[in-house]
PyMOL Python script that loads the backbone (N, CA, C, O; Angstrom):
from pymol import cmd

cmd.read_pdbstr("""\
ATOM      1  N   UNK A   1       0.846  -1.181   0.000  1.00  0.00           N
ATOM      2  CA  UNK A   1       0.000   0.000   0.000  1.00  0.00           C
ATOM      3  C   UNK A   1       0.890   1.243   0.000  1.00  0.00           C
ATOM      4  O   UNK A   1       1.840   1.259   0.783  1.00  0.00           O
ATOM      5  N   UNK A   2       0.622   2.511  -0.982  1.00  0.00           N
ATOM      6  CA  UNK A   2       1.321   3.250  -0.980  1.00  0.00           C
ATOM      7  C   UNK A   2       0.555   4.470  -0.403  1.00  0.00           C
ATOM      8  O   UNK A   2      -0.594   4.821  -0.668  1.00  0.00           O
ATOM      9  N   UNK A   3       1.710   5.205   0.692  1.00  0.00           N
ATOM     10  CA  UNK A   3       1.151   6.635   1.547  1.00  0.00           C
ATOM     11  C   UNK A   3       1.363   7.641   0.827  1.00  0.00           C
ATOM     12  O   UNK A   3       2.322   7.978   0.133  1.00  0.00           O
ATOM     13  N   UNK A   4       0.135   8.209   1.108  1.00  0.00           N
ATOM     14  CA  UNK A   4       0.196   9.752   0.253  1.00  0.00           C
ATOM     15  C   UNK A   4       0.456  10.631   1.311  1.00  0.00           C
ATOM     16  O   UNK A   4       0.013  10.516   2.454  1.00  0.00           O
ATOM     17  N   UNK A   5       1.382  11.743   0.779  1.00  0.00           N
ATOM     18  CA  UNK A   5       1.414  12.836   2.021  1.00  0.00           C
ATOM     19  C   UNK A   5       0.348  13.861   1.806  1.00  0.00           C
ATOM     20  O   UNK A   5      -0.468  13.900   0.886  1.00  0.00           O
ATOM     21  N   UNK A   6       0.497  14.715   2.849  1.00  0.00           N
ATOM     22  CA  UNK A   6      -0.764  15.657   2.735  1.00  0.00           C
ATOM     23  C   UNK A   6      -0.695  16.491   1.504  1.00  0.00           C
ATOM     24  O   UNK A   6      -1.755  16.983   1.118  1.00  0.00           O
ATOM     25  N   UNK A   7       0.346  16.715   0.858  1.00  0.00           N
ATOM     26  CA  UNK A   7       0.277  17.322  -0.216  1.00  0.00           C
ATOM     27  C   UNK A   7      -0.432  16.740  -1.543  1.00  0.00           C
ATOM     28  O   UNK A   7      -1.227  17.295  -2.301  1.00  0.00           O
ATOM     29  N   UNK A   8       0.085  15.513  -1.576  1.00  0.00           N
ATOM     30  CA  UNK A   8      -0.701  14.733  -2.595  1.00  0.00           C
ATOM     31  C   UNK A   8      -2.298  14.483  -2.670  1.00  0.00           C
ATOM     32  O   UNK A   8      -3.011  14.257  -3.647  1.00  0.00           O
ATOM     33  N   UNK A   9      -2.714  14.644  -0.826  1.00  0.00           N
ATOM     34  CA  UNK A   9      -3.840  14.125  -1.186  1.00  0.00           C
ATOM     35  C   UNK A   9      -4.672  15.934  -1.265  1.00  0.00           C
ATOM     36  O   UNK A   9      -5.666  16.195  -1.942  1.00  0.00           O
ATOM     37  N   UNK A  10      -4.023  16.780  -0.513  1.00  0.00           N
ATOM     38  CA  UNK A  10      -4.669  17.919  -0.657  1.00  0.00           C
ATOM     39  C   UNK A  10      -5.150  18.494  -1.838  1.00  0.00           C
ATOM     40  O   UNK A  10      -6.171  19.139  -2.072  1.00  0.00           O
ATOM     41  N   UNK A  11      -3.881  18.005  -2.782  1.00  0.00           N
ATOM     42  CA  UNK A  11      -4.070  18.459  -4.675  1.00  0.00           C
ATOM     43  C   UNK A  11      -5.454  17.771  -4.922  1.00  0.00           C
ATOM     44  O   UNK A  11      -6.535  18.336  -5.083  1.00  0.00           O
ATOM     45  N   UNK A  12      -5.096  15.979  -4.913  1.00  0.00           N
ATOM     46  CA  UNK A  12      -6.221  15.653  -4.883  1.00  0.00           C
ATOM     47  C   UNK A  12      -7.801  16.151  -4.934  1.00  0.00           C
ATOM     48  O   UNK A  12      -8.678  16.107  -5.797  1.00  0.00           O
ATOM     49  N   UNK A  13      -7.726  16.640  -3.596  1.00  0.00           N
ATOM     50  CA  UNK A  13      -8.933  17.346  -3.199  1.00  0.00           C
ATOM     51  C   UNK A  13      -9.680  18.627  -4.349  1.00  0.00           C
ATOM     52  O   UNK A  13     -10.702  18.653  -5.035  1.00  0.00           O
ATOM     53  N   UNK A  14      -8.691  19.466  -4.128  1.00  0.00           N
ATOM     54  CA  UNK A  14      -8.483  20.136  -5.166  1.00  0.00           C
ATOM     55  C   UNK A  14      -9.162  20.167  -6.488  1.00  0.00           C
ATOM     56  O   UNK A  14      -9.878  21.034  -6.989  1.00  0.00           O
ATOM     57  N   UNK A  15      -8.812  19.148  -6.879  1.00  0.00           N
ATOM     58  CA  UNK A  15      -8.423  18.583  -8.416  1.00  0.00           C
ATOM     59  C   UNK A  15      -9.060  17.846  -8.746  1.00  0.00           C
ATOM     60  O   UNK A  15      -8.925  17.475  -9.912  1.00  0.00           O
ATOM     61  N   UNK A  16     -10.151  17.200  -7.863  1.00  0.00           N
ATOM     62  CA  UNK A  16     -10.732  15.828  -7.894  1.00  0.00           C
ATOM     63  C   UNK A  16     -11.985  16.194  -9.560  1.00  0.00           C
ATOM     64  O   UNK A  16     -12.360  15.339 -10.363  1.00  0.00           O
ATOM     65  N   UNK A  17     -12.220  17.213  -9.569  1.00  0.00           N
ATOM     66  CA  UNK A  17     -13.550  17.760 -10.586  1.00  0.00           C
ATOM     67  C   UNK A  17     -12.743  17.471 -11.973  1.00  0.00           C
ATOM     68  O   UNK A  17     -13.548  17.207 -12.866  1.00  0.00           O
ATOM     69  N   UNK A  18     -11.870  17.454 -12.258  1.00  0.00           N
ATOM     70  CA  UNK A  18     -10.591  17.451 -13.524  1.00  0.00           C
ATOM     71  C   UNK A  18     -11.440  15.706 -13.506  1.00  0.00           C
ATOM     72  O   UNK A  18     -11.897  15.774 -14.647  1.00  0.00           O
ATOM     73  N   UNK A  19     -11.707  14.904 -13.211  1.00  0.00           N
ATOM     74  CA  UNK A  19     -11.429  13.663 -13.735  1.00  0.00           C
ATOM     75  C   UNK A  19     -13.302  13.360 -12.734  1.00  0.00           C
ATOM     76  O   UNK A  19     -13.444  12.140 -12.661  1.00  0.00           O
ATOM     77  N   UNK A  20     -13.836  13.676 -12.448  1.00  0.00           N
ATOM     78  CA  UNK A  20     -15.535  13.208 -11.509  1.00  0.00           C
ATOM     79  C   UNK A  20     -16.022  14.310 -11.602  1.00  0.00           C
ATOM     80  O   UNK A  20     -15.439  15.364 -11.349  1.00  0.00           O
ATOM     81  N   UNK A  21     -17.158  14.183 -11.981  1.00  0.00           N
ATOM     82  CA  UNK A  21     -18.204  15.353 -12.167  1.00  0.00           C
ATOM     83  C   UNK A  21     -18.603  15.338 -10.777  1.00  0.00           C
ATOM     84  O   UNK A  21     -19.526  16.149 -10.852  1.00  0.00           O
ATOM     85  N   UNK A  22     -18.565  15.008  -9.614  1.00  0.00           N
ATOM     86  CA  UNK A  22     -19.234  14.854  -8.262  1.00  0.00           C
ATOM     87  C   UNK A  22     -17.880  14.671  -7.155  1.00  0.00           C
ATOM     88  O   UNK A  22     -16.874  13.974  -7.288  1.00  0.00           O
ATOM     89  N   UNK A  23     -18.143  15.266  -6.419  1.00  0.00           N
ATOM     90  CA  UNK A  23     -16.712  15.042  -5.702  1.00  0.00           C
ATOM     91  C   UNK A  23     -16.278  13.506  -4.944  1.00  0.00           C
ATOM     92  O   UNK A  23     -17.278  12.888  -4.579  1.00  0.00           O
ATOM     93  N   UNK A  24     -15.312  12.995  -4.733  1.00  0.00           N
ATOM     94  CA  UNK A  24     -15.285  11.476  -4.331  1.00  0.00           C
ATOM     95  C   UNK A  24     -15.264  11.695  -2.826  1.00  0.00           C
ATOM     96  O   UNK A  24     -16.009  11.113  -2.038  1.00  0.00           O
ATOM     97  N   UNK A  25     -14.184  12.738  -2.452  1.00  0.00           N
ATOM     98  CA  UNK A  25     -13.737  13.198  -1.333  1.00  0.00           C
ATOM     99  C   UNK A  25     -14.288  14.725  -0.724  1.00  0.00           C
ATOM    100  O   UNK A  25     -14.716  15.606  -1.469  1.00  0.00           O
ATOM    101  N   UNK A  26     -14.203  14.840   0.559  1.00  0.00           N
ATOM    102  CA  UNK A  26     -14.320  15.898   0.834  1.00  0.00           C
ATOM    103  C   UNK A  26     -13.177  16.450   1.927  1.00  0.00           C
ATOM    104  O   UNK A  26     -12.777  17.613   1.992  1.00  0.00           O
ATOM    105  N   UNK A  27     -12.654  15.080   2.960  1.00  0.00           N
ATOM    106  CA  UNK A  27     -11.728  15.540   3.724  1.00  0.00           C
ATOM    107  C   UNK A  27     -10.284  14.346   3.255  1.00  0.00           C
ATOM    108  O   UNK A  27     -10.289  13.449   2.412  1.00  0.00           O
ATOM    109  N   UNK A  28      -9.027  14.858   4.302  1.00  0.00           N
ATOM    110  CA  UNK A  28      -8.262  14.309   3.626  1.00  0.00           C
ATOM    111  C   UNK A  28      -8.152  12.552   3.698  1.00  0.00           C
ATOM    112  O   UNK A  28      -7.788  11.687   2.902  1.00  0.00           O
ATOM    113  N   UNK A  29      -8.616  12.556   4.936  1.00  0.00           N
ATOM    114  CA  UNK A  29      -8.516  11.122   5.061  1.00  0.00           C
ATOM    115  C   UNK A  29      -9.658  10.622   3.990  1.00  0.00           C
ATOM    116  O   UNK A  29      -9.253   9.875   3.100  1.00  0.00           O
ATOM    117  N   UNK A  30     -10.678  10.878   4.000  1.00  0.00           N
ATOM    118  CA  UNK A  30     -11.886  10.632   2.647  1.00  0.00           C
ATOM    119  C   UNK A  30     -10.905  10.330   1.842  1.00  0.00           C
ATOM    120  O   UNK A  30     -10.641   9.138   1.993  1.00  0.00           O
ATOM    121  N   UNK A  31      -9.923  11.052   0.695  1.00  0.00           N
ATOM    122  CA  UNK A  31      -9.176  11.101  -0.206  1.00  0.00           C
ATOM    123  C   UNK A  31      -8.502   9.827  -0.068  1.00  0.00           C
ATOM    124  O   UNK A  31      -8.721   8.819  -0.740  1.00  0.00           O
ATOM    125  N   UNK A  32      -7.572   9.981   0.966  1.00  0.00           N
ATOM    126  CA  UNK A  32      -6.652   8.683   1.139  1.00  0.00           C
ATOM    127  C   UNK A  32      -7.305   7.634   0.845  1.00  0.00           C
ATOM    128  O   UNK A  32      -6.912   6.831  -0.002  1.00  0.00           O
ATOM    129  N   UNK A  33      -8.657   7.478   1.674  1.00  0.00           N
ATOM    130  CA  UNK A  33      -9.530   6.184   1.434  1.00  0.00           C
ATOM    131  C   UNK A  33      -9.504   5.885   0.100  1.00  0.00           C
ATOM    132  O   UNK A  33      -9.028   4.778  -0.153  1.00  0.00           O
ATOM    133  N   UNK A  34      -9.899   6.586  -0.896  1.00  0.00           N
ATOM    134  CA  UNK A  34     -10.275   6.789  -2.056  1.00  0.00           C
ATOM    135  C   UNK A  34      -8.956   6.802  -2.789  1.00  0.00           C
ATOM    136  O   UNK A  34      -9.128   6.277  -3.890  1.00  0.00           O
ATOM    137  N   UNK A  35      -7.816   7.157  -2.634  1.00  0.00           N
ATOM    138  CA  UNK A  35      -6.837   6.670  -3.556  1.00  0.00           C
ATOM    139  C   UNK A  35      -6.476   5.372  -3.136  1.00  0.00           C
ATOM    140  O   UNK A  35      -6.184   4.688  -4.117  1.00  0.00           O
ATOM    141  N   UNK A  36      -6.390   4.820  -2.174  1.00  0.00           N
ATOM    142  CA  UNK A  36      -5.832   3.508  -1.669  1.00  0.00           C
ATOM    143  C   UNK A  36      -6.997   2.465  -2.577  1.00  0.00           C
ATOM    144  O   UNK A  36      -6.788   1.416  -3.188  1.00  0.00           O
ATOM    145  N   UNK A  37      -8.163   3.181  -2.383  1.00  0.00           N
ATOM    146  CA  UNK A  37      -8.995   1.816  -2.885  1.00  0.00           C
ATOM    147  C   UNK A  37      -8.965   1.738  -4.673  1.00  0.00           C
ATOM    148  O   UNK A  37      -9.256   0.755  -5.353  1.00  0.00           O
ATOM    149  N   UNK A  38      -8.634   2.752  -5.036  1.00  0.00           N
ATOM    150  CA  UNK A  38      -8.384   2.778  -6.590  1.00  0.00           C
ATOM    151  C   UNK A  38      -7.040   2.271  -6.952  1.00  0.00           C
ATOM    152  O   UNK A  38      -6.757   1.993  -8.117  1.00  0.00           O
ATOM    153  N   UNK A  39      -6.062   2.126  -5.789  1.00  0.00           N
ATOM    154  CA  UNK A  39      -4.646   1.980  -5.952  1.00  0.00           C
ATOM    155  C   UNK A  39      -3.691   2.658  -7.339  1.00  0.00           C
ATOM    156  O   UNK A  39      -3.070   2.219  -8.308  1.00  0.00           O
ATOM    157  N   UNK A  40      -4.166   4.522  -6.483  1.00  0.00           N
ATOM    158  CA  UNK A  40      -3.588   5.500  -7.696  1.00  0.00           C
ATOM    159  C   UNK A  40      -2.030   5.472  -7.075  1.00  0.00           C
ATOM    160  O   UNK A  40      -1.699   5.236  -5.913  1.00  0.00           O
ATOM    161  N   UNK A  41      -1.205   5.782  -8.193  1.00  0.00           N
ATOM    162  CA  UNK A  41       0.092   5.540  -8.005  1.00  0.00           C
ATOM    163  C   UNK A  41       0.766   6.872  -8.090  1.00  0.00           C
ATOM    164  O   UNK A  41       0.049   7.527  -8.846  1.00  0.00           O
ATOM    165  N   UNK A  42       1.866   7.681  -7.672  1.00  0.00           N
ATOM    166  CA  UNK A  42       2.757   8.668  -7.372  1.00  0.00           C
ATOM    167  C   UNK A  42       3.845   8.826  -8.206  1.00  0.00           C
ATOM    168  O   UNK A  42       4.908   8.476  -7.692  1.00  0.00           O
ATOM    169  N   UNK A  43       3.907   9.261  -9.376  1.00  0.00           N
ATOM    170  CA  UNK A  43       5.524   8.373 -10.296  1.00  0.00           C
ATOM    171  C   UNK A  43       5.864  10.274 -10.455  1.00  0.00           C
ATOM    172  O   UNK A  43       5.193  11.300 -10.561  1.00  0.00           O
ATOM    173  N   UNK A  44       7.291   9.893 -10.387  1.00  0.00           N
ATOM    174  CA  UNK A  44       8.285  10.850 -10.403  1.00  0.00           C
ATOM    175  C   UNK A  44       8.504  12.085 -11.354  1.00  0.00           C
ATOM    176  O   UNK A  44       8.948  13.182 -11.016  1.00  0.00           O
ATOM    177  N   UNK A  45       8.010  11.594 -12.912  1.00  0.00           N
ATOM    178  CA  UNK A  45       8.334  12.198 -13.674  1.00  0.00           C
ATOM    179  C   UNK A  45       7.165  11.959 -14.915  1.00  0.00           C
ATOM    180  O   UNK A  45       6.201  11.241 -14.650  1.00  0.00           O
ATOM    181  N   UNK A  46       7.251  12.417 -15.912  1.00  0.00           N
ATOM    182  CA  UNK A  46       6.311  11.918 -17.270  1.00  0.00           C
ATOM    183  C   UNK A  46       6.677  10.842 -17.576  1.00  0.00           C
ATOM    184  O   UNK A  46       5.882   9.927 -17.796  1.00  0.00           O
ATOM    185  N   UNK A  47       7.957  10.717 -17.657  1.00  0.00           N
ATOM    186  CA  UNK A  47       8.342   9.302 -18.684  1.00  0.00           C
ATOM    187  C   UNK A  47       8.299   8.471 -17.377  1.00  0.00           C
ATOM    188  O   UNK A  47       9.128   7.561 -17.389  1.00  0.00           O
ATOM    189  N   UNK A  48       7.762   8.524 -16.572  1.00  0.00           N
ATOM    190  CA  UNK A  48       7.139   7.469 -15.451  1.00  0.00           C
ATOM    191  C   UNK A  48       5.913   7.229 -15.750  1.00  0.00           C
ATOM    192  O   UNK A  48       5.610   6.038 -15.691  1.00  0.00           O
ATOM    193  N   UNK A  49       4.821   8.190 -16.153  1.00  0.00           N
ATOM    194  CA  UNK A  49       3.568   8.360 -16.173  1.00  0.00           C
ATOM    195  C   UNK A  49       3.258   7.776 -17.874  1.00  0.00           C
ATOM    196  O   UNK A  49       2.236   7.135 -18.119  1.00  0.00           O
ATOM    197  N   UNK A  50       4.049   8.027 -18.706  1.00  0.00           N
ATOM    198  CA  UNK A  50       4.360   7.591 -19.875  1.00  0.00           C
ATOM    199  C   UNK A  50       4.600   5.857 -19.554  1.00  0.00           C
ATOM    200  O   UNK A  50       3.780   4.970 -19.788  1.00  0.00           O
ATOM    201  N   UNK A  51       5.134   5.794 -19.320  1.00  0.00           N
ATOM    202  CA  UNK A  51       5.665   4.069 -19.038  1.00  0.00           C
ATOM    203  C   UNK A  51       4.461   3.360 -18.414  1.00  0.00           C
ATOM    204  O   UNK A  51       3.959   2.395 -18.990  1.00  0.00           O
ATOM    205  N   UNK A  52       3.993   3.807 -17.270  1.00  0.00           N
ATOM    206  CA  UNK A  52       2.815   3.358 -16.454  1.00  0.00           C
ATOM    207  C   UNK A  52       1.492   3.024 -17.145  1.00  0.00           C
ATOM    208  O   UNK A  52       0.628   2.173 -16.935  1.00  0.00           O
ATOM    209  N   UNK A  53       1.637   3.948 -17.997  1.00  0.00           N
ATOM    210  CA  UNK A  53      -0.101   3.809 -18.957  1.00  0.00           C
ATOM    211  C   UNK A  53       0.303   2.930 -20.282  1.00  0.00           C
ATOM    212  O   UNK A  53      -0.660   2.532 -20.937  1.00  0.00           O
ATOM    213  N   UNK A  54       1.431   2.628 -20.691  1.00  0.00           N
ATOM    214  CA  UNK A  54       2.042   1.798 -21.752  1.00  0.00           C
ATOM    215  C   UNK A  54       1.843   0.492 -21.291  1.00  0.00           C
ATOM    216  O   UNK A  54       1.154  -0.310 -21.922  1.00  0.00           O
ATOM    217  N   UNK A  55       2.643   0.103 -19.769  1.00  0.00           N
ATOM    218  CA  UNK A  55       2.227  -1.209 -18.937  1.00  0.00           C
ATOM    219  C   UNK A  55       1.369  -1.385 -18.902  1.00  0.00           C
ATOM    220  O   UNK A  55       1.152  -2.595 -18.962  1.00  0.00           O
ATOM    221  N   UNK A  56       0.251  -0.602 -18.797  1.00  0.00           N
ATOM    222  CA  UNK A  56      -1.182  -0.800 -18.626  1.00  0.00           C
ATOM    223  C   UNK A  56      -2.285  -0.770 -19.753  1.00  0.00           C
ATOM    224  O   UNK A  56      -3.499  -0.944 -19.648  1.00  0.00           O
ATOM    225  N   UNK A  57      -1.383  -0.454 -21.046  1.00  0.00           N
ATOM    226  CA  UNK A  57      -2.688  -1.014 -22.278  1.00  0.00           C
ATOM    227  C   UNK A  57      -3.130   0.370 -22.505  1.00  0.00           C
ATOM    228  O   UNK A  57      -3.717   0.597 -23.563  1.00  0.00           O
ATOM    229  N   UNK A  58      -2.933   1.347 -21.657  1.00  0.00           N
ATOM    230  CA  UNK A  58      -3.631   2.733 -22.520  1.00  0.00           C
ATOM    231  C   UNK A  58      -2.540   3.056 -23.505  1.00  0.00           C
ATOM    232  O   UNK A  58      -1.313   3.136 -23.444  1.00  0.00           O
ATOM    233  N   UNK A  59      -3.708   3.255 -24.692  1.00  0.00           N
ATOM    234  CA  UNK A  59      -3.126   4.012 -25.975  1.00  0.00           C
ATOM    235  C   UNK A  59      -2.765   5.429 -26.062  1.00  0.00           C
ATOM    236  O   UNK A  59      -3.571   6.275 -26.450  1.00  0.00           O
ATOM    237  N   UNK A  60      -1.340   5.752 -25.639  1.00  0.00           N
ATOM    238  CA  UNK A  60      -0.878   6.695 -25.315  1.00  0.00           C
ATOM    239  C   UNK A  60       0.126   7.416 -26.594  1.00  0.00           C
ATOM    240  O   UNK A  60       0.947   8.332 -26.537  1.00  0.00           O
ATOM    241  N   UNK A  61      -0.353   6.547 -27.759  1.00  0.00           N
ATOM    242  CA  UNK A  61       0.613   6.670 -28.909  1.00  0.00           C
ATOM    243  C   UNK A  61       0.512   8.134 -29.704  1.00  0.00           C
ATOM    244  O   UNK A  61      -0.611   8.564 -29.968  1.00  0.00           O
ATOM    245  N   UNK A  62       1.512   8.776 -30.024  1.00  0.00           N
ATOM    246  CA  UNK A  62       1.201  10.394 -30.413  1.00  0.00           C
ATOM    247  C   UNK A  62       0.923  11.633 -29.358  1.00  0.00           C
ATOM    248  O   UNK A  62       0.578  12.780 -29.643  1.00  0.00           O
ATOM    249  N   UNK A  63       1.166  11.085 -28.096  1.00  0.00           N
ATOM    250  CA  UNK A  63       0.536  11.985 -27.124  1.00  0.00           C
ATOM    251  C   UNK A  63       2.057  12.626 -26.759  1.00  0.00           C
ATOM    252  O   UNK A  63       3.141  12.099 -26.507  1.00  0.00           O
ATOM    253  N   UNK A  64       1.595  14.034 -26.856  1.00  0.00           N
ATOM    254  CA  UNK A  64       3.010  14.823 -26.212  1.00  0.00           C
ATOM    255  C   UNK A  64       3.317  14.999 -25.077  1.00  0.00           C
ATOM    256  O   UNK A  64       2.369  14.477 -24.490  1.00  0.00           O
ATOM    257  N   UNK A  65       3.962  15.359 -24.348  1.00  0.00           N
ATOM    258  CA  UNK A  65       4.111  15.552 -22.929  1.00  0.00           C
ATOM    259  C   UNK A  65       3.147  16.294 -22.412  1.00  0.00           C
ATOM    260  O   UNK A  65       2.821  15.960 -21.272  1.00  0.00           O
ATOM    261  N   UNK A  66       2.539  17.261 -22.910  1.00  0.00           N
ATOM    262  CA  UNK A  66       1.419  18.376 -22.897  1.00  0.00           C
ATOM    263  C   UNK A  66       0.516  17.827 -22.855  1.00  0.00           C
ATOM    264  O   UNK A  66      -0.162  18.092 -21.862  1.00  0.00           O
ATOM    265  N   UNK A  67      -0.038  16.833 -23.765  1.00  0.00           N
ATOM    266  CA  UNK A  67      -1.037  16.110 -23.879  1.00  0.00           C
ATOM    267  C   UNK A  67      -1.290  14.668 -22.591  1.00  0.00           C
ATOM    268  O   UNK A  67      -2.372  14.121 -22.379  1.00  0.00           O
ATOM    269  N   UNK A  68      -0.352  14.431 -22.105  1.00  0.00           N
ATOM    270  CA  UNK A  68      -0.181  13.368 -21.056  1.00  0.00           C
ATOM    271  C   UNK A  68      -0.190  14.247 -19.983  1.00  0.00           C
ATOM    272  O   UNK A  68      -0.767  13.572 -19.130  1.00  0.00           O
ATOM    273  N   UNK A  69       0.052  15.224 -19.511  1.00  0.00           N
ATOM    274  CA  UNK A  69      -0.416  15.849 -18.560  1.00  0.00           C
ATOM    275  C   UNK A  69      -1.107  16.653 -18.013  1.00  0.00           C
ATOM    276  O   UNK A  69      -0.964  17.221 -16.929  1.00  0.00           O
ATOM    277  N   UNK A  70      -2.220  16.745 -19.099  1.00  0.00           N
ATOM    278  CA  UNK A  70      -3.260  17.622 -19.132  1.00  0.00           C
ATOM    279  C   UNK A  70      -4.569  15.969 -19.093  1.00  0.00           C
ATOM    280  O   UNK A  70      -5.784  16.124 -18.970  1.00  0.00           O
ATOM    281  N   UNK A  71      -3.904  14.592 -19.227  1.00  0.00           N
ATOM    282  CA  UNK A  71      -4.720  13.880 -19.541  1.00  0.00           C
ATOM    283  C   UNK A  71      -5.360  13.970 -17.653  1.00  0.00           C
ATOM    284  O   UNK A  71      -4.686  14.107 -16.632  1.00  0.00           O
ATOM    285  N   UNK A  72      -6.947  13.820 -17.817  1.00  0.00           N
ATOM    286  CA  UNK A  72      -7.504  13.438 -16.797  1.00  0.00           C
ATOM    287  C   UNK A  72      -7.465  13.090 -15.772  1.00  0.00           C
ATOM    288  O   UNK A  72      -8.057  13.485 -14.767  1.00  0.00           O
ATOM    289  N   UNK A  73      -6.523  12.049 -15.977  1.00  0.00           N
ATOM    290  CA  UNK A  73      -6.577  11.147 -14.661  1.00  0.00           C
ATOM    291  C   UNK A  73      -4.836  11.360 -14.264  1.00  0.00           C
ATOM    292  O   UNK A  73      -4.146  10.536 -13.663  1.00  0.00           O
ATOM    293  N   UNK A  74      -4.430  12.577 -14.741  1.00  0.00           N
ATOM    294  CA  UNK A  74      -2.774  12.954 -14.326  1.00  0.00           C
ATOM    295  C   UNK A  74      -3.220  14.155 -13.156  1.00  0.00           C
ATOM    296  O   UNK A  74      -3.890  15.187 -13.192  1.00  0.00           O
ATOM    297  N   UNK A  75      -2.666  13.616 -12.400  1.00  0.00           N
ATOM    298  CA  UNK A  75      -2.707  15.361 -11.195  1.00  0.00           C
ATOM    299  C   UNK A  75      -1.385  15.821 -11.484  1.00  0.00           C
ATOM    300  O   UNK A  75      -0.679  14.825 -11.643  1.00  0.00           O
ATOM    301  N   UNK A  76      -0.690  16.930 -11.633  1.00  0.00           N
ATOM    302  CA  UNK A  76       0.434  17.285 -11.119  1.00  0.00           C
ATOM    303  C   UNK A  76       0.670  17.800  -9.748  1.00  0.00           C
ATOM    304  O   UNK A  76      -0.059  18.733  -9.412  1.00  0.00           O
ATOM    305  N   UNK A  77       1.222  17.533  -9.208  1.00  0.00           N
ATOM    306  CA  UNK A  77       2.107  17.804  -7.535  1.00  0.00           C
ATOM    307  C   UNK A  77       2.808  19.082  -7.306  1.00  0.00           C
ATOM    308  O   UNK A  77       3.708  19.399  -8.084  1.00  0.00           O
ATOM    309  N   UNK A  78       2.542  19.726  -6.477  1.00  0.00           N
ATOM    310  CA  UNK A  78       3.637  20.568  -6.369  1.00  0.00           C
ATOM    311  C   UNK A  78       4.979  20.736  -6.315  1.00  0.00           C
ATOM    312  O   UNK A  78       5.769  21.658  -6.518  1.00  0.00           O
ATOM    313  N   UNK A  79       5.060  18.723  -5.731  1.00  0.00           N
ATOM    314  CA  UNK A  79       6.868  18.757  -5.708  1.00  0.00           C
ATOM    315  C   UNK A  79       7.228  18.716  -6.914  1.00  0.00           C
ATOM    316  O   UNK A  79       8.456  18.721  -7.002  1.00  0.00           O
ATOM    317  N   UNK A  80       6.578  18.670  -8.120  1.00  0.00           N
ATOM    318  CA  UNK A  80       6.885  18.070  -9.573  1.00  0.00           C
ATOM    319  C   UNK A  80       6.614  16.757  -9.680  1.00  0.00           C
ATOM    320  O   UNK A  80       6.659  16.365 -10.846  1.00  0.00           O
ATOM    321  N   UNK A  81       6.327  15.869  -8.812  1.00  0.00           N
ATOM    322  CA  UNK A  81       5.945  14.529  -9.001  1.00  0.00           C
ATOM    323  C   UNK A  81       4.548  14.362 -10.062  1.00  0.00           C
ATOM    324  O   UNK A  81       4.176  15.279 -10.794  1.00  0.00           O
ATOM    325  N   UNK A  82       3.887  13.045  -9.984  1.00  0.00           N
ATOM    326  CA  UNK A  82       2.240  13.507 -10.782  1.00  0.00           C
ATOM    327  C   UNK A  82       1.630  11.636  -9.830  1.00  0.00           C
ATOM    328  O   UNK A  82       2.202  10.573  -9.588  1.00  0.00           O
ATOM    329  N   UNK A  83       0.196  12.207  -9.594  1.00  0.00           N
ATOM    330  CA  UNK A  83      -0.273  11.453  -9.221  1.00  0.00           C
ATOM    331  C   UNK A  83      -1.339  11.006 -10.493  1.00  0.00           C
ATOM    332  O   UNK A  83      -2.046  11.672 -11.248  1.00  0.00           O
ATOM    333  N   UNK A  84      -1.045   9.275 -10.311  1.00  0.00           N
ATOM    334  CA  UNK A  84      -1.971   8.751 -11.540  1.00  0.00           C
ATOM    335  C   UNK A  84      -3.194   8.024 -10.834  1.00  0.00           C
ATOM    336  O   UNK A  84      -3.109   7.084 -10.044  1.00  0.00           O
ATOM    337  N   UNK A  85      -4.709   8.849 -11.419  1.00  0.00           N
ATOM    338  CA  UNK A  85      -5.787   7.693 -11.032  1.00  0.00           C
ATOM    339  C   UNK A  85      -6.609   7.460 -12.025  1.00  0.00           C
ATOM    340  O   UNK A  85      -7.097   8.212 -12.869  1.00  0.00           O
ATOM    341  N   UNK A  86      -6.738   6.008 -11.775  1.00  0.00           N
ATOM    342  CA  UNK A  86      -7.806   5.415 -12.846  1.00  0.00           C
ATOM    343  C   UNK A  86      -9.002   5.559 -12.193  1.00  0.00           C
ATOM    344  O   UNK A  86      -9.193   4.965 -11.131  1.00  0.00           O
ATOM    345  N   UNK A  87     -10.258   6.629 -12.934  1.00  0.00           N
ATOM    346  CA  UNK A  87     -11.142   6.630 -12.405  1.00  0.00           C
ATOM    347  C   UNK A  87     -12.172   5.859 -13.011  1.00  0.00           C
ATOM    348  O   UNK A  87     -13.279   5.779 -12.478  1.00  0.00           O
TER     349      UNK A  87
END
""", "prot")
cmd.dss("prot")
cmd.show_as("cartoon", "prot")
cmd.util.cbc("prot")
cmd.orient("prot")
C-alpha cells in the first residue's frame, strides 16, 4: 500500500472535478480512502507516467508531454511529481 502525504492528497482534493463530475472526497482522510482503494500511483516524472499507462494497455501513442499531462486522470504535484488515477 502506498502513503500519500498531505500534499498529494490535498491536490487531490483540489483537483478531484478534472477527472468526476461529483466530488469522491471531501476531507483528507476521505481522499486517502479513495486513492488507496483505486490503488492511484505517485511516479516521479512523465516518462514514469508515460511508461505506467504503456504497462497498462492505454493508448498513449502520439501523445506529447502536454497532452499526457493535461490527460484526466494525471494530477500534477507541487513537488513536480504527478499522481496517476484510474477513475
Amino acid at each position: 500500500m502506498y502513503e500519500y502525504d498531505d500534499e498529494c492528497l490535498a491536490t487531490f482534493l483540489r483537483k478531484q472535478s478534472q477527472l468526476f463530475d461529483e466530488p469522491v472526497a471531501e476531507t483528507l482522510e476521505e481522499a486517502e480512502a479513495f486513492l488507496e482503494d483505486c490503488m492511484a500511483v505517485v511516479l516521479d516524472s512523465l516518462s514514469d507516467v508515460r511508461e505506467y499507462f504503456d504497462e497498462n494497455g492505454m493508448d498513449i501513442e502520439g501523445m506529447s508531454d502536454d497532452d499526457l499531462e493535461d490527460a484526466s486522470e494525471v494530477f500534477s504535484l507541487p513537488n513536480g511529481k504527478y499522481l496517476v488515477v484510474e477513475g
